[in-house]
MARDOZA-456611 format. One record per residue: residue in one letter; x, y, z of N, C-alpha, C, O in turn. Coordinates in steps of 0.1 Angstrom, whole numbers, plus 5000, padded with zeros to 4 digits. Each point is the difference from the previous one (the first is absolute). Example, Ala and Ser with C-alpha at 12.3 -4.5 7.8 and 13.67 -1.06 7.14 Angstrom:
<atoms>
a513249435078499150125000500950125000501050005007
s498650114986500950115000499250115008500550115001
</atoms>
This chain:
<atoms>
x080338872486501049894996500649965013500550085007
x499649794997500849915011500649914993499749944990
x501550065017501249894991500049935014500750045010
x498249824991500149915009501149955004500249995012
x500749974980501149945001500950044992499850094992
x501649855011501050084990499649994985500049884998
x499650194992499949964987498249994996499350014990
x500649975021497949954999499250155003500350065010
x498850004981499550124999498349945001499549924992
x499850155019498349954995499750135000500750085006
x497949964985499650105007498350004996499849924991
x499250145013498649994997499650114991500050115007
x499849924978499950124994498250055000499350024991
x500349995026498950034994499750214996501050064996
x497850015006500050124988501250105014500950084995
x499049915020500250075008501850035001500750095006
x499849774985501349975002501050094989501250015000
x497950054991500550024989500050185002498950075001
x502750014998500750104996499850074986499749954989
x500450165014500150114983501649974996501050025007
x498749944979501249984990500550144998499450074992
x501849985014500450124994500549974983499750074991
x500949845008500450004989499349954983500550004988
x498449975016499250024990498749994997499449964990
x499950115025498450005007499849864999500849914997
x497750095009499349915004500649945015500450105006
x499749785000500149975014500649854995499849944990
x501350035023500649894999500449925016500150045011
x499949834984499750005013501849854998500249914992
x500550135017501549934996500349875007500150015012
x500049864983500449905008501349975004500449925009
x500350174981501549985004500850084990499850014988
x501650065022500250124994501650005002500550115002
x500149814998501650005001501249964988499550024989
x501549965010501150014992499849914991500450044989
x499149845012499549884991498650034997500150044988
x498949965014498949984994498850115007499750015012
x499650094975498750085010499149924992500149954989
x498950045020498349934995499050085008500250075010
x498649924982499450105007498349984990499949954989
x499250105019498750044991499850134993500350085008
x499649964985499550114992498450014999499349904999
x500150245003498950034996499950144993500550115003
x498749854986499750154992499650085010499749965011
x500550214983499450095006497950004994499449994990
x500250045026498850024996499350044983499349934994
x501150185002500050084990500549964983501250024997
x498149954994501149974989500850034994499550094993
x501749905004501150084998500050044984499449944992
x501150175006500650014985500749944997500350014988
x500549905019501349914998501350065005500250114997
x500649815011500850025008501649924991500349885001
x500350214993501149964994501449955011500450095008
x500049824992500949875003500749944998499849904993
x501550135013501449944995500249905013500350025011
x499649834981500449905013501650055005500650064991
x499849935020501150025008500849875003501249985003
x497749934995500849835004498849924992498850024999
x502049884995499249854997498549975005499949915008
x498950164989499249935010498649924995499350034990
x500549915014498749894998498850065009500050035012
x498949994980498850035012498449854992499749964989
x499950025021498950005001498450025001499650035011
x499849964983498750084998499249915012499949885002
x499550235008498949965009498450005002499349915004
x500650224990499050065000500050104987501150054998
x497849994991499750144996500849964986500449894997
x499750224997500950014985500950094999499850115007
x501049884986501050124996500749974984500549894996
x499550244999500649994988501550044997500250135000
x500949804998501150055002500050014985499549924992
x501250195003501050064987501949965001500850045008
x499349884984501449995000500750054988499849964988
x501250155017500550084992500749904990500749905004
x499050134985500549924987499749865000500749914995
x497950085010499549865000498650005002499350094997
x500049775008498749994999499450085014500550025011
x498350004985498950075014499249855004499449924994
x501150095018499649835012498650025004499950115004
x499049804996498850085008500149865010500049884997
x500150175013500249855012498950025009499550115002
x500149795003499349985011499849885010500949915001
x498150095006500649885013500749894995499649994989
x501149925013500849885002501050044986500449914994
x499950215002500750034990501750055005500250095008
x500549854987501450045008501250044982499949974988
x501050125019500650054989501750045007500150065011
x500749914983501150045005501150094990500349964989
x500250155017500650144994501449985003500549985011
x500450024975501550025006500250125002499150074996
x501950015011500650115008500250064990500649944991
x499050195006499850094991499250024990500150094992
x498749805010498650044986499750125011500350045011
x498950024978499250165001498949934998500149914992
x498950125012498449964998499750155006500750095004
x497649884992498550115004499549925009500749904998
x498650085011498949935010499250065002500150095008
x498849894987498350074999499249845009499649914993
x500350105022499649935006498450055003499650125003
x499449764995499050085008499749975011500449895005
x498450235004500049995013499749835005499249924993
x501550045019499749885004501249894993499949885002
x501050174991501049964994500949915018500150085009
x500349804993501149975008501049894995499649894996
x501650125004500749954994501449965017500250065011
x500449804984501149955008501150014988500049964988
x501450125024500650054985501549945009500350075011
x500649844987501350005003501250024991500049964989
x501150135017501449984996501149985005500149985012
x500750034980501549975015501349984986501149985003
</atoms>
């Protein structure tokens, strides 16, 4: 991540750029990570999950890049999304996410 200018963030997400997600596997790769707004890429972990249960922490919108994933939303419908598919979570749904391998998603909050 470079913040060219005051406020202006670029960055190139190719596979080399991209960190291990401590917080909920797979690899992420961040465009911007401060007080107002984080953005960033997501990619599944190689391996298919049993499903990784998820409590949004903030408001967030992702979009679908690459691959599929099935999200469970607790006391609601099961989402099956994929590329050009976008979905936005208010701060406190619980979902499941059963992504498969090759799953990448752009996910912002703030």
């Amino acid at each position: 991540m470079a913040e060219v200018s005051d406020g202006v963030f670029v960055t190139k997400a190719g596979d080399e750029s991209f960190e291990a997600d401590e917080e909920v596997g797979g690899s992420v790769h961040v465009l911007r990570d401060d007080a107002d707004v984080q953005a960033g890429v997501w990619a599944a972990p190689e391996a298919p999950a049993e499903g990784t249960v998820f409590e949004f922490p903030h408001h967030e919108t992702v979009y679908v890049l690459d691959g599929e994933v099935e999200i469970e939303i607790e006391g609601g419908p099961t989402l099956n999304l994929g590329p050009g598919d976008m979905a936005s979570f208010r701060k406190g749904v619980r979902s499941t996410w059963r992504p498969q391998p090759g799953f990448k998603e752009f996910w912002v909050y703030g």
